[in-house]
PDB file of N, H, CA, C and O in Angstrom:
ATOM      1  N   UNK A   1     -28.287  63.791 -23.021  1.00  0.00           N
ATOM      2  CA  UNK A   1     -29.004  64.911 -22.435  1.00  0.00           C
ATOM      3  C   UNK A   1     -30.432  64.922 -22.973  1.00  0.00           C
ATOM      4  O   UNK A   1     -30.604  64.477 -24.108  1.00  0.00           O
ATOM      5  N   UNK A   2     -31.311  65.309 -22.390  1.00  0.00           N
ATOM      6  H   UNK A   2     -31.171  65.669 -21.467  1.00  0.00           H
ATOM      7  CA  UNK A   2     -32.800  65.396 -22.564  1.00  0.00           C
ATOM      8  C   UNK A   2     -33.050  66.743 -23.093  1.00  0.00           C
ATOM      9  O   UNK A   2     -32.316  67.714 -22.907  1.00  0.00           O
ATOM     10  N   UNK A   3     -34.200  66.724 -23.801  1.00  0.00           N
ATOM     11  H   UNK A   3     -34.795  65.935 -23.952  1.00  0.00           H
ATOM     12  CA  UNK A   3     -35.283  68.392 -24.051  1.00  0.00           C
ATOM     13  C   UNK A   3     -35.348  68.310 -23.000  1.00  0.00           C
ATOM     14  O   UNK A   3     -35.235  67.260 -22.367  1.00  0.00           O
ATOM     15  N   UNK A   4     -35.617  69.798 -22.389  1.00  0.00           N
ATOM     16  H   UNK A   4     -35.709  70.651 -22.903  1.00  0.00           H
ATOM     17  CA  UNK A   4     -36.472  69.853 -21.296  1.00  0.00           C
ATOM     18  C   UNK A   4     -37.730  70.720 -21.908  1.00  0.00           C
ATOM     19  O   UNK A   4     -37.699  71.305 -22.991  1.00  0.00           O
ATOM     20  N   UNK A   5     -39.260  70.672 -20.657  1.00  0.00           N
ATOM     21  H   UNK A   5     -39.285  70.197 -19.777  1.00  0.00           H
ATOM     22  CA  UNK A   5     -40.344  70.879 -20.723  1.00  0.00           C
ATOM     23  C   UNK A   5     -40.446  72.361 -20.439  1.00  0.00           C
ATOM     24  O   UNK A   5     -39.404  73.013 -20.377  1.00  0.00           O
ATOM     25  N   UNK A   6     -41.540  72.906 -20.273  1.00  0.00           N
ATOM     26  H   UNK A   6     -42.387  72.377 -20.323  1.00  0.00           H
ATOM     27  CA  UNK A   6     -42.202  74.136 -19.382  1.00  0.00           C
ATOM     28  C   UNK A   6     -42.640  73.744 -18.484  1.00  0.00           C
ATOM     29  O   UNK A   6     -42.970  74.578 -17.641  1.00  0.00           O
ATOM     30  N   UNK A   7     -42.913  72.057 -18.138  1.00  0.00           N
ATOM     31  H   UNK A   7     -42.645  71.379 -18.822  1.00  0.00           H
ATOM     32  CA  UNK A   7     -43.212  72.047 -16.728  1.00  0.00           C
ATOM     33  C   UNK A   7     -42.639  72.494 -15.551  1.00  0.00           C
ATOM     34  O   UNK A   7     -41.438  72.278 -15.389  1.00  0.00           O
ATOM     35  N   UNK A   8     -43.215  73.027 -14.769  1.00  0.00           N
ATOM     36  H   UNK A   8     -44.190  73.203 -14.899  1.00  0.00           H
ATOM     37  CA  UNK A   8     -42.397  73.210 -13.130  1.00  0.00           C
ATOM     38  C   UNK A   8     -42.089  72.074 -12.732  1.00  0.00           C
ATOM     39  O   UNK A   8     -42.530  70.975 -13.070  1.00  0.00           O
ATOM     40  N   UNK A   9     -41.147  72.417 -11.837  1.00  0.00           N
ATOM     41  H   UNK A   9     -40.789  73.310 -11.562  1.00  0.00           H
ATOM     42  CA  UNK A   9     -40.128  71.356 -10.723  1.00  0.00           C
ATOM     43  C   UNK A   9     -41.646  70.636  -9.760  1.00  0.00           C
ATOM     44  O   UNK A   9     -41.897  69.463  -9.481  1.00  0.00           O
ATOM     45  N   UNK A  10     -42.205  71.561  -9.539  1.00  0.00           N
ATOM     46  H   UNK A  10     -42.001  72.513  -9.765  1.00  0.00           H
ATOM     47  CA  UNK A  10     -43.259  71.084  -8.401  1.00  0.00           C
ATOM     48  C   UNK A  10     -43.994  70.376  -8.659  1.00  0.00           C
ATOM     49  O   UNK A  10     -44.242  69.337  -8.047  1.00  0.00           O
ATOM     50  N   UNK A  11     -44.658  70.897  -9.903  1.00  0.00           N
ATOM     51  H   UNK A  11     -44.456  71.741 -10.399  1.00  0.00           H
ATOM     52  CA  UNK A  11     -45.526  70.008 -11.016  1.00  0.00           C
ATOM     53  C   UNK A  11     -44.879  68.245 -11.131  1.00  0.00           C
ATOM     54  O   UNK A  11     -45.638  67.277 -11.086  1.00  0.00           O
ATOM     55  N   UNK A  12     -43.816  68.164 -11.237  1.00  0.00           N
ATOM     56  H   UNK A  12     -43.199  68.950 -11.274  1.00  0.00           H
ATOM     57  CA  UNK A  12     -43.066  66.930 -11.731  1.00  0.00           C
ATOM     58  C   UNK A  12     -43.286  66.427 -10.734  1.00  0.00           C
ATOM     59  O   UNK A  12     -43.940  65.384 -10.689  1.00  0.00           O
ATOM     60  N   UNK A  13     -42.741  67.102  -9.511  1.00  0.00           N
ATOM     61  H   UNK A  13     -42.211  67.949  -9.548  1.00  0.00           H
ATOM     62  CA  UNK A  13     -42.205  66.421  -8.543  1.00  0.00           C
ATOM     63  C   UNK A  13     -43.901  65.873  -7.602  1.00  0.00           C
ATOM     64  O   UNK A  13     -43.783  65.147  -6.615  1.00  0.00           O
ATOM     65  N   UNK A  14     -45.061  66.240  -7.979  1.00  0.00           N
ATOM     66  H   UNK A  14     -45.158  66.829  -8.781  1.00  0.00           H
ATOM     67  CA  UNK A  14     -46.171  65.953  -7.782  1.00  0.00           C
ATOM     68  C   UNK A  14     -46.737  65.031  -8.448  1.00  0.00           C
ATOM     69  O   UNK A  14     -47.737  64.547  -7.918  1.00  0.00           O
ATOM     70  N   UNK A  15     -46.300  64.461  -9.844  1.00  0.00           N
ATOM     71  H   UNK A  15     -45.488  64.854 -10.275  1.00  0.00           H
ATOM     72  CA  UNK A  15     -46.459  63.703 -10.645  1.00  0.00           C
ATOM     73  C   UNK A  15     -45.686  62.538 -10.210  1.00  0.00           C
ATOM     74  O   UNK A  15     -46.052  61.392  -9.950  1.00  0.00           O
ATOM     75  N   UNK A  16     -44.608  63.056 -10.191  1.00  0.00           N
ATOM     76  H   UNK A  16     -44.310  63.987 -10.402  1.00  0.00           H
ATOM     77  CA  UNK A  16     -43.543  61.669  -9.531  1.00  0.00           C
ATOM     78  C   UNK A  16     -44.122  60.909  -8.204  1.00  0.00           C
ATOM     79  O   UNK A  16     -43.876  59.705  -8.137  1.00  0.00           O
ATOM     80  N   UNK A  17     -44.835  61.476  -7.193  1.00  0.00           N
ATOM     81  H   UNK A  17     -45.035  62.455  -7.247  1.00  0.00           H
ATOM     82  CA  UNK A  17     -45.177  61.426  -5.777  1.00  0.00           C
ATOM     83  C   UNK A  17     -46.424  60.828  -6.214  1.00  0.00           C
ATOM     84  O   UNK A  17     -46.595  59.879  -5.449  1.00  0.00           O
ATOM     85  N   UNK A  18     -47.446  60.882  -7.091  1.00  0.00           N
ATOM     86  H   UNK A  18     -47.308  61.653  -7.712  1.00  0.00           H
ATOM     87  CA  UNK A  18     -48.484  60.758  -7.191  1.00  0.00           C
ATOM     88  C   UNK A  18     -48.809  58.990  -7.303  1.00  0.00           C
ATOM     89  O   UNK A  18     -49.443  58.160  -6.652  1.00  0.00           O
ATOM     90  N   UNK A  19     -47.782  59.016  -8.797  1.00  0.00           N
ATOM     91  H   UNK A  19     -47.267  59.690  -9.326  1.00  0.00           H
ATOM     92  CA  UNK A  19     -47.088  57.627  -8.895  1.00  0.00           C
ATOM     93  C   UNK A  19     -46.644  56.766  -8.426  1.00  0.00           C
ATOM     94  O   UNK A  19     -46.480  55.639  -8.894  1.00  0.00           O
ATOM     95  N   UNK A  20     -46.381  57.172  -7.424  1.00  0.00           N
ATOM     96  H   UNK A  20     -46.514  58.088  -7.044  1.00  0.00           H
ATOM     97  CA  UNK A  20     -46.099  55.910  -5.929  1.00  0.00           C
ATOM     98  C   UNK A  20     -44.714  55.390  -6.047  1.00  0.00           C
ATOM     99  O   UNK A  20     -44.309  54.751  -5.075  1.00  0.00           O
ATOM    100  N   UNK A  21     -43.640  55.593  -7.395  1.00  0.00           N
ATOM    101  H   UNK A  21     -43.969  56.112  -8.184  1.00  0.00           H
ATOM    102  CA  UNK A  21     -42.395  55.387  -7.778  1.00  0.00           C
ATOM    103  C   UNK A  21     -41.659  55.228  -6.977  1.00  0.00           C
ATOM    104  O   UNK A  21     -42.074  55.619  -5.886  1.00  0.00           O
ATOM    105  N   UNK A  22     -40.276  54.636  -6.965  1.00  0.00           N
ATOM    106  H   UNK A  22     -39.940  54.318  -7.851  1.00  0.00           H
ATOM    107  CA  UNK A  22     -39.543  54.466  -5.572  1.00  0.00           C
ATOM    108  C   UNK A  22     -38.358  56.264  -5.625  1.00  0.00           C
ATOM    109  O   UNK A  22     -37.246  56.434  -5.124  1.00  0.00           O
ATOM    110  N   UNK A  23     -38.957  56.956  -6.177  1.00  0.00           N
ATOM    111  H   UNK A  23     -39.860  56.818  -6.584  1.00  0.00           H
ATOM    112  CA  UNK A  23     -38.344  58.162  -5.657  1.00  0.00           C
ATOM    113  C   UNK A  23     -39.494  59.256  -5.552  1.00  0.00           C
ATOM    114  O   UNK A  23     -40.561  59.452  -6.133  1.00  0.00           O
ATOM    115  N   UNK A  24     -38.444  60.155  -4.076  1.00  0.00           N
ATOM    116  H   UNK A  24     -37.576  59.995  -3.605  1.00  0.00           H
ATOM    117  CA  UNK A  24     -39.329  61.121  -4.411  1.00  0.00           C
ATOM    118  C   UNK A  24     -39.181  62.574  -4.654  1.00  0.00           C
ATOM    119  O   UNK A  24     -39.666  63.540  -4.066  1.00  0.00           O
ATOM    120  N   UNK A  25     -38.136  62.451  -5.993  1.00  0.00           N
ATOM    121  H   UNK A  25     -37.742  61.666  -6.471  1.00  0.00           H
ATOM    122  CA  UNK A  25     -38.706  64.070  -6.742  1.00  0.00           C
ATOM    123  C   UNK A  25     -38.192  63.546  -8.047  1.00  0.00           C
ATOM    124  O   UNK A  25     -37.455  62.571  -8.195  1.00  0.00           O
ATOM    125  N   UNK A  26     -38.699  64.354  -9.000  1.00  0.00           N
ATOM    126  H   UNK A  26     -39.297  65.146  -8.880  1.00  0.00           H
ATOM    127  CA  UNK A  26     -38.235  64.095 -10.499  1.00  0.00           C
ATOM    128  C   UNK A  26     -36.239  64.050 -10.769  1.00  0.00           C
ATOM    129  O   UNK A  26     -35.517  63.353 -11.483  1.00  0.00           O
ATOM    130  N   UNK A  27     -35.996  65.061  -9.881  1.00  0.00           N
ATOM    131  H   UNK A  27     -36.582  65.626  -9.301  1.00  0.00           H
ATOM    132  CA  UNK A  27     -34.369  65.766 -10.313  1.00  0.00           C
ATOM    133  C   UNK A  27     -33.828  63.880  -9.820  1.00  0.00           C
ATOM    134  O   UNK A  27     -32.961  63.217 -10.390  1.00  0.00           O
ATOM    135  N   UNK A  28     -34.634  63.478  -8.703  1.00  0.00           N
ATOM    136  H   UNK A  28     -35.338  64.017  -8.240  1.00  0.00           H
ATOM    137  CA  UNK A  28     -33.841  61.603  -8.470  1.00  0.00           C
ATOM    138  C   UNK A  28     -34.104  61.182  -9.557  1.00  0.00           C
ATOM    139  O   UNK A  28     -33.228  61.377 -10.400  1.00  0.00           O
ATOM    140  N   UNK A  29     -35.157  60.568  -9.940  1.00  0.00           N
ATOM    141  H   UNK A  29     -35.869  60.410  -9.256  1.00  0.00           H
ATOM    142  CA  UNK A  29     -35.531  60.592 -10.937  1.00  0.00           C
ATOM    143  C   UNK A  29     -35.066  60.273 -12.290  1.00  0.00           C
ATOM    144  O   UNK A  29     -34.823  59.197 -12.836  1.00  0.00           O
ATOM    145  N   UNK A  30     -34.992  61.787 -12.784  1.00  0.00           N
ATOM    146  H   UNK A  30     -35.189  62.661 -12.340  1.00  0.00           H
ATOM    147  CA  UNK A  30     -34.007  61.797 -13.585  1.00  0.00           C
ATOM    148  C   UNK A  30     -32.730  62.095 -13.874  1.00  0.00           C
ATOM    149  O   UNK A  30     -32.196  62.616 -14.854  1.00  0.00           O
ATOM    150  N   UNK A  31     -32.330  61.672 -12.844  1.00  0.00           N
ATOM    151  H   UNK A  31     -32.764  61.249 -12.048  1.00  0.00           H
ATOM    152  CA  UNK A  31     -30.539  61.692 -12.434  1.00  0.00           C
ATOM    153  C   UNK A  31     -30.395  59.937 -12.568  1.00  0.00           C
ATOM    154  O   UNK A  31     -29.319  59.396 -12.825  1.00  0.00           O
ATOM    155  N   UNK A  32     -31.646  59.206 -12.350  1.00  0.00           N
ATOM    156  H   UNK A  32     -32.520  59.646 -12.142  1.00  0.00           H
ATOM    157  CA  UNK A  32     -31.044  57.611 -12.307  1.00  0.00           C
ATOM    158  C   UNK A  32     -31.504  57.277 -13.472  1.00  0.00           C
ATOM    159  O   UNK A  32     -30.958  56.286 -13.958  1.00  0.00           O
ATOM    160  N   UNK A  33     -32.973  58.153 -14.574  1.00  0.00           N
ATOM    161  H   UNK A  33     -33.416  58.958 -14.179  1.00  0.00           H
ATOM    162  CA  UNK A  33     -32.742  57.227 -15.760  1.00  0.00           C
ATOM    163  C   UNK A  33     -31.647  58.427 -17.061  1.00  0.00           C
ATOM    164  O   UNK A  33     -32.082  58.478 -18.211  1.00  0.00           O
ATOM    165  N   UNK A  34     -30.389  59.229 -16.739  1.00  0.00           N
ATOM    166  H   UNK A  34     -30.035  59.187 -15.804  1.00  0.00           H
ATOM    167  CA  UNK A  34     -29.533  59.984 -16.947  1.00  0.00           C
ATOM    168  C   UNK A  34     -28.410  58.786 -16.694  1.00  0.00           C
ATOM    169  O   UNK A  34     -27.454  58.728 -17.468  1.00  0.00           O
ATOM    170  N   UNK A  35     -28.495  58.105 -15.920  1.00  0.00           N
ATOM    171  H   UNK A  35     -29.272  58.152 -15.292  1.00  0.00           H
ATOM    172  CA  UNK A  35     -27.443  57.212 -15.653  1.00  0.00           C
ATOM    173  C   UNK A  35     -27.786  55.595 -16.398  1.00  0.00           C
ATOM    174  O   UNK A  35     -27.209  54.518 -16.251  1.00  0.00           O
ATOM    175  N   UNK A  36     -28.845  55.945 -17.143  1.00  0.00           N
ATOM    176  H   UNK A  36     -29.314  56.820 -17.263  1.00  0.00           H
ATOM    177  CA  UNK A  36     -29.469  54.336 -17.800  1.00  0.00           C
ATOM    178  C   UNK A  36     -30.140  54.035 -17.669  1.00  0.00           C
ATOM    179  O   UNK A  36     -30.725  53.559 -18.642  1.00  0.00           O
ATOM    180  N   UNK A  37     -30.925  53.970 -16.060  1.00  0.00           N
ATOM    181  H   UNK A  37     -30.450  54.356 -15.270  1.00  0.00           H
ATOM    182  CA  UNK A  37     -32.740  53.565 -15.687  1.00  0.00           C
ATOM    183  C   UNK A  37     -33.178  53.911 -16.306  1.00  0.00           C
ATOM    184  O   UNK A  37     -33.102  55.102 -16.605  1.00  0.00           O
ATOM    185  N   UNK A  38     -34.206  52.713 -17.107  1.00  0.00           N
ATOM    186  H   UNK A  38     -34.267  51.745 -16.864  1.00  0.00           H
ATOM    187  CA  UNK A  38     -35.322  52.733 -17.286  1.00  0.00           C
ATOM    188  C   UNK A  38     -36.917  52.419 -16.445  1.00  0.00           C
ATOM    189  O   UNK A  38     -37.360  51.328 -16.087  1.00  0.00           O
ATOM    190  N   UNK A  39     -37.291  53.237 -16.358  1.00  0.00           N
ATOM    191  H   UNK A  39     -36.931  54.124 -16.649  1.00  0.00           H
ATOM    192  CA  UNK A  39     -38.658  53.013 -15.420  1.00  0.00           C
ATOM    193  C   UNK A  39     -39.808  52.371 -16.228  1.00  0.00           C
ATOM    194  O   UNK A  39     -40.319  52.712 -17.295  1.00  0.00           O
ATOM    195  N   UNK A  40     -40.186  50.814 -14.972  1.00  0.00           N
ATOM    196  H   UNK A  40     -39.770  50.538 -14.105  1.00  0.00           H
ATOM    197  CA  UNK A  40     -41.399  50.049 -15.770  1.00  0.00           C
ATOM    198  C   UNK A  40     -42.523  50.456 -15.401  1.00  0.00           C
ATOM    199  O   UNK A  40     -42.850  50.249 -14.232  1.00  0.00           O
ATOM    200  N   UNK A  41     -43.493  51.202 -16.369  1.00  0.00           N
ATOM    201  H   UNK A  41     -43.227  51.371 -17.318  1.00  0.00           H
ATOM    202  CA  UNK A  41     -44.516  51.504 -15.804  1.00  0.00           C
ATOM    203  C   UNK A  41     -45.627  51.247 -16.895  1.00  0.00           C
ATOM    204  O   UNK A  41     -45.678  51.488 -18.101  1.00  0.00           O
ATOM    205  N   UNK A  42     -46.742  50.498 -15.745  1.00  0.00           N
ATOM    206  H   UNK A  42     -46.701  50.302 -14.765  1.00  0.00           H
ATOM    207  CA  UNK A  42     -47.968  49.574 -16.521  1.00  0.00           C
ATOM    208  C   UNK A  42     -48.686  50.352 -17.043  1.00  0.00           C
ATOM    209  O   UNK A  42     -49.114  50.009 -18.145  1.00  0.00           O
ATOM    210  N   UNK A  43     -49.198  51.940 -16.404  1.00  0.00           N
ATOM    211  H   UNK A  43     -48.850  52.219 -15.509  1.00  0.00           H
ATOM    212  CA  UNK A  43     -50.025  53.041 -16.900  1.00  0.00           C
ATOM    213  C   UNK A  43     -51.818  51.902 -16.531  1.00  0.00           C
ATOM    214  O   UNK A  43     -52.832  51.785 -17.218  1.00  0.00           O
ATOM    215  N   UNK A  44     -51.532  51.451 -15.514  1.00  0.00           N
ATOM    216  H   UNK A  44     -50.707  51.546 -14.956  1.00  0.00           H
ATOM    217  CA  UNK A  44     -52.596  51.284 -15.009  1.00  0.00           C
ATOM    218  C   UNK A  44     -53.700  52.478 -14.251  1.00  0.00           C
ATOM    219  O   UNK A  44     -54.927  52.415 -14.180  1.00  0.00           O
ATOM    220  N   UNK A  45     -53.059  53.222 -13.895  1.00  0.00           N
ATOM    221  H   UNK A  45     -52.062  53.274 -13.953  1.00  0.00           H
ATOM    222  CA  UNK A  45     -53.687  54.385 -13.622  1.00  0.00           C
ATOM    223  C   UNK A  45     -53.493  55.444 -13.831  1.00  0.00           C
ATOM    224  O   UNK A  45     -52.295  55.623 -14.048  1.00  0.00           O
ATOM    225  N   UNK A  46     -54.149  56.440 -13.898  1.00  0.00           N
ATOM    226  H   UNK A  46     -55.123  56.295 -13.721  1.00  0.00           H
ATOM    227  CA  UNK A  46     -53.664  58.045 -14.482  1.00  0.00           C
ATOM    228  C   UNK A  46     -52.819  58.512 -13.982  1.00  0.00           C
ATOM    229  O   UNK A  46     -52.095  59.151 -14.746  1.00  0.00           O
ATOM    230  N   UNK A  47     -52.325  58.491 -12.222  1.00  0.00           N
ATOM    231  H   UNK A  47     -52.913  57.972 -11.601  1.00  0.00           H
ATOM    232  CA  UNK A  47     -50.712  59.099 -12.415  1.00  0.00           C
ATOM    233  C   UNK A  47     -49.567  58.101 -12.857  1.00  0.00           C
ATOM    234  O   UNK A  47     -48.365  58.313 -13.016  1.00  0.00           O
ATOM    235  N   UNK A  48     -50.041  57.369 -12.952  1.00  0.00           N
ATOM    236  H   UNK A  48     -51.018  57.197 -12.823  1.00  0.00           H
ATOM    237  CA  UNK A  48     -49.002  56.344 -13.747  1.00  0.00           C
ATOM    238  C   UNK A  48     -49.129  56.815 -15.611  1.00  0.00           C
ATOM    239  O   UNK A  48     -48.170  56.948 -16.371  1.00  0.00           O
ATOM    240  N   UNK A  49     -50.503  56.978 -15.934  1.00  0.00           N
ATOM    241  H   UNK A  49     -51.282  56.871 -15.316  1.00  0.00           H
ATOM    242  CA  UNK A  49     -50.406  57.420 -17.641  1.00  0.00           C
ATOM    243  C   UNK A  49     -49.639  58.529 -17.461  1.00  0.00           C
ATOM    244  O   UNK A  49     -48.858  58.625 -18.407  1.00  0.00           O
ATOM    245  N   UNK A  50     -49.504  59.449 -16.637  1.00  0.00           N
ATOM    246  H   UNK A  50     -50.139  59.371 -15.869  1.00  0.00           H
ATOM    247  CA  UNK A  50     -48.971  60.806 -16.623  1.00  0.00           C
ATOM    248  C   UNK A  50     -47.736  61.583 -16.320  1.00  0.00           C
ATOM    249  O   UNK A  50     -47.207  62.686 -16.460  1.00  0.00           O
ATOM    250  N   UNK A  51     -47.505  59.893 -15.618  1.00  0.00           N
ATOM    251  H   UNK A  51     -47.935  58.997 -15.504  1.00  0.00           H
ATOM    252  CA  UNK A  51     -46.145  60.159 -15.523  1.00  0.00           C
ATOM    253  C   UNK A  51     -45.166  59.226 -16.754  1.00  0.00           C
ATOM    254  O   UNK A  51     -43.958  59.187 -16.990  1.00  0.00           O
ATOM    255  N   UNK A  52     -45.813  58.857 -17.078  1.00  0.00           N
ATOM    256  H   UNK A  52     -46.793  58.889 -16.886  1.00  0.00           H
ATOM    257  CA  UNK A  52     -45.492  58.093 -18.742  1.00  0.00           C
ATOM    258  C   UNK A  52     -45.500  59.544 -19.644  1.00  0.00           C
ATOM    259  O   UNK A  52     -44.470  59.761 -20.282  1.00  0.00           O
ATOM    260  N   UNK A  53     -46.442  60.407 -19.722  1.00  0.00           N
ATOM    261  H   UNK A  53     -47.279  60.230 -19.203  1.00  0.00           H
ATOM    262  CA  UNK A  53     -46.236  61.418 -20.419  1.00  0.00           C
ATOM    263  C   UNK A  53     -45.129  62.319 -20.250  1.00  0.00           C
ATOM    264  O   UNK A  53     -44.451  62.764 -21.176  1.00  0.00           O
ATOM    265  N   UNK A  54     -44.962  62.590 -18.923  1.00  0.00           N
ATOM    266  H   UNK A  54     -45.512  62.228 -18.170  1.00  0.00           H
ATOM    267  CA  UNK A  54     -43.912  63.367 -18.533  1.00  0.00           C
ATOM    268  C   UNK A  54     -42.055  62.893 -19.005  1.00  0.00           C
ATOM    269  O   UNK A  54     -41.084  63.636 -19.145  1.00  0.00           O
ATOM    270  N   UNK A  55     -42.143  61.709 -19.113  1.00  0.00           N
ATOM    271  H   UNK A  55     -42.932  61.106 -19.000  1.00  0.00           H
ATOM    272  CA  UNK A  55     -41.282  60.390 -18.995  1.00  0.00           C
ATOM    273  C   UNK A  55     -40.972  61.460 -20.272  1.00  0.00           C
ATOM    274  O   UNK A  55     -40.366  62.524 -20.398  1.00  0.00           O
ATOM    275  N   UNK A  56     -41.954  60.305 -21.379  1.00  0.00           N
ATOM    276  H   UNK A  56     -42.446  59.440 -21.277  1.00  0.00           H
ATOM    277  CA  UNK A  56     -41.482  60.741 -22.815  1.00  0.00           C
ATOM    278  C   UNK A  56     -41.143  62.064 -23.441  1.00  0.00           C
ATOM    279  O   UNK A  56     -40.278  62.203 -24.305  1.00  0.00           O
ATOM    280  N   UNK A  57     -42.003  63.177 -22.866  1.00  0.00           N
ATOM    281  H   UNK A  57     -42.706  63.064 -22.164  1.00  0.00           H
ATOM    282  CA  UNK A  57     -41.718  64.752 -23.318  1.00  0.00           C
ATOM    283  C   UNK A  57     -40.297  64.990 -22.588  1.00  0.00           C
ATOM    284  O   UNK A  57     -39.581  65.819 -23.150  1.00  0.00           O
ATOM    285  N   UNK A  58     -39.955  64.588 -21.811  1.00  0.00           N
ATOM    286  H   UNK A  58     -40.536  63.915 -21.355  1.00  0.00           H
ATOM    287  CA  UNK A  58     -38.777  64.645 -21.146  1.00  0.00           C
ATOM    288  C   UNK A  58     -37.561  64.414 -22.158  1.00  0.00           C
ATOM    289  O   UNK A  58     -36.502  65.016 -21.986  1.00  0.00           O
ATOM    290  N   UNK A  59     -37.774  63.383 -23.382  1.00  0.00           N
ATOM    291  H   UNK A  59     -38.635  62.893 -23.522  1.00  0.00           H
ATOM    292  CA  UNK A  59     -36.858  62.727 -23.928  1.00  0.00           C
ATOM    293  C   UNK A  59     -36.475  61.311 -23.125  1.00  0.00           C
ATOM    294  O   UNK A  59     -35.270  61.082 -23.231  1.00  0.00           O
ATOM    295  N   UNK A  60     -36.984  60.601 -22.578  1.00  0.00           N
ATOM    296  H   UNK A  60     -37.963  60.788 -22.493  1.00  0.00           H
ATOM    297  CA  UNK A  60     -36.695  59.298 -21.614  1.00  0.00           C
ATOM    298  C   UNK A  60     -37.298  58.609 -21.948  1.00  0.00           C
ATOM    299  O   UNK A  60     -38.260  59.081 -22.554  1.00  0.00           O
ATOM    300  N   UNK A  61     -37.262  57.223 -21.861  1.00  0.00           N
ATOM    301  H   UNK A  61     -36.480  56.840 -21.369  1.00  0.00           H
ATOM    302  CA  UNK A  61     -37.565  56.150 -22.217  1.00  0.00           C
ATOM    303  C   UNK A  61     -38.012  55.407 -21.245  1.00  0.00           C
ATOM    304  O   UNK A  61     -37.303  55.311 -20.243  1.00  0.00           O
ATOM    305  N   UNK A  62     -39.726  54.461 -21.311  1.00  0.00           N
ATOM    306  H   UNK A  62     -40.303  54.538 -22.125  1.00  0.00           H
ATOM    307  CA  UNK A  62     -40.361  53.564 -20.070  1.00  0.00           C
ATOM    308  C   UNK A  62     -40.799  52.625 -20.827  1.00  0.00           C
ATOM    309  O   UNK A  62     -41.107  52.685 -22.018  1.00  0.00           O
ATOM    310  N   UNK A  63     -40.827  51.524 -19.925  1.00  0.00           N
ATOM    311  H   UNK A  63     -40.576  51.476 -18.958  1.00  0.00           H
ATOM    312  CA  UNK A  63     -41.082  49.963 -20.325  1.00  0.00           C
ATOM    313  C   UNK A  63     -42.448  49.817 -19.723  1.00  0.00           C
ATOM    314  O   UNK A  63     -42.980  50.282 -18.715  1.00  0.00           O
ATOM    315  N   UNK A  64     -42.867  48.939 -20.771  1.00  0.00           N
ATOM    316  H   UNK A  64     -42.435  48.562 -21.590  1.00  0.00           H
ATOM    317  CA  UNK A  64     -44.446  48.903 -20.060  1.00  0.00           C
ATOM    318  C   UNK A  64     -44.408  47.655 -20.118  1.00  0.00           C
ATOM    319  O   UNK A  64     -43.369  47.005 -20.241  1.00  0.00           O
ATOM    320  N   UNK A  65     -46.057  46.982 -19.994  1.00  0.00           N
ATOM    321  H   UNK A  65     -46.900  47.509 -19.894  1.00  0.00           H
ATOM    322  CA  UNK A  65     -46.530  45.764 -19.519  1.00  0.00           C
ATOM    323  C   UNK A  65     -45.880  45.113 -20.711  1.00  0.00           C
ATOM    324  O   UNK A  65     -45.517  45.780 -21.680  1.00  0.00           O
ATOM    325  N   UNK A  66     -45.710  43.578 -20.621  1.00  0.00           N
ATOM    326  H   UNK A  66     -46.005  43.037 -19.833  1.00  0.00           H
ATOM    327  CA  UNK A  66     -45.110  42.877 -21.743  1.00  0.00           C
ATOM    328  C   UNK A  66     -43.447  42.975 -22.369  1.00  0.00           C
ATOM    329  O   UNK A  66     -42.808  42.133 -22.999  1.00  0.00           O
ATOM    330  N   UNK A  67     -43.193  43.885 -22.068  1.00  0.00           N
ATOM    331  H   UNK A  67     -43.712  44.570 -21.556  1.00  0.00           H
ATOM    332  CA  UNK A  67     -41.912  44.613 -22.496  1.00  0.00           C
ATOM    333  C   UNK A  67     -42.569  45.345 -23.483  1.00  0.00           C
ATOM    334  O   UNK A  67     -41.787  45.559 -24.409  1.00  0.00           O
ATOM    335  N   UNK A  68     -43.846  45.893 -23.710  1.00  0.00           N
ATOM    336  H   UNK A  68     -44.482  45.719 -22.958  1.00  0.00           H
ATOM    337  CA  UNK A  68     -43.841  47.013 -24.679  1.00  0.00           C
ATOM    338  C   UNK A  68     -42.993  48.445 -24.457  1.00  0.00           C
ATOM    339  O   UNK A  68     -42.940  48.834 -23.290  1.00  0.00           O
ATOM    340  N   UNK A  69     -42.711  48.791 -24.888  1.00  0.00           N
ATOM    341  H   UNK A  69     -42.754  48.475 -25.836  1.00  0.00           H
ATOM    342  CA  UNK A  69     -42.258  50.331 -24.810  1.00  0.00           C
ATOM    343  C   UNK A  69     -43.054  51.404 -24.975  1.00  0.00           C
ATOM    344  O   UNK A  69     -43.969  51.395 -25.797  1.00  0.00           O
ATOM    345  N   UNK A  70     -42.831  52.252 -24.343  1.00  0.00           N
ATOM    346  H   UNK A  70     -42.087  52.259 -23.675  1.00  0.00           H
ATOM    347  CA  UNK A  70     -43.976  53.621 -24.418  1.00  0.00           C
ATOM    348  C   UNK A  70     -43.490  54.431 -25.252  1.00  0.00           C
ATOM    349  O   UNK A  70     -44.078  55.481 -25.507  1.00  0.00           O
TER     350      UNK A  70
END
């Protein structure tokens, strides 16, 4: 189970959308990395850094370029 944030649902789910990710709302999201997904994300761009932020305050875990970890 994850912390959860003070972010809103809408907020996320605008972050998630922004990101271009192959879902589109956070609750998918994080129902598939709840089930183990991990999401690779390069943080080439700011909704990609931001949704890396969201990722981690979440309690979740993302793979970045190289196999670094965020």
């Amino acid at each position: 189970m994850t912390k959860a944030t003070r972010v809103p649902g809408e907020v996320k789910d605008r972050v998630v959308a922004a990101a271009g990710v192959a879902f589109e709302t956070w609750d998918e999201m994080a129902a598939a990395m709840d089930a183990g997904y991990v999401p690779t994300l390069f943080g080439r761009t700011e909704a990609e850094r931001r949704l890396i932020v969201l990722i981690l305050a979440e309690g979740y875990a993302a793979w970045g370029n190289n196999g670094r970890n965020w």
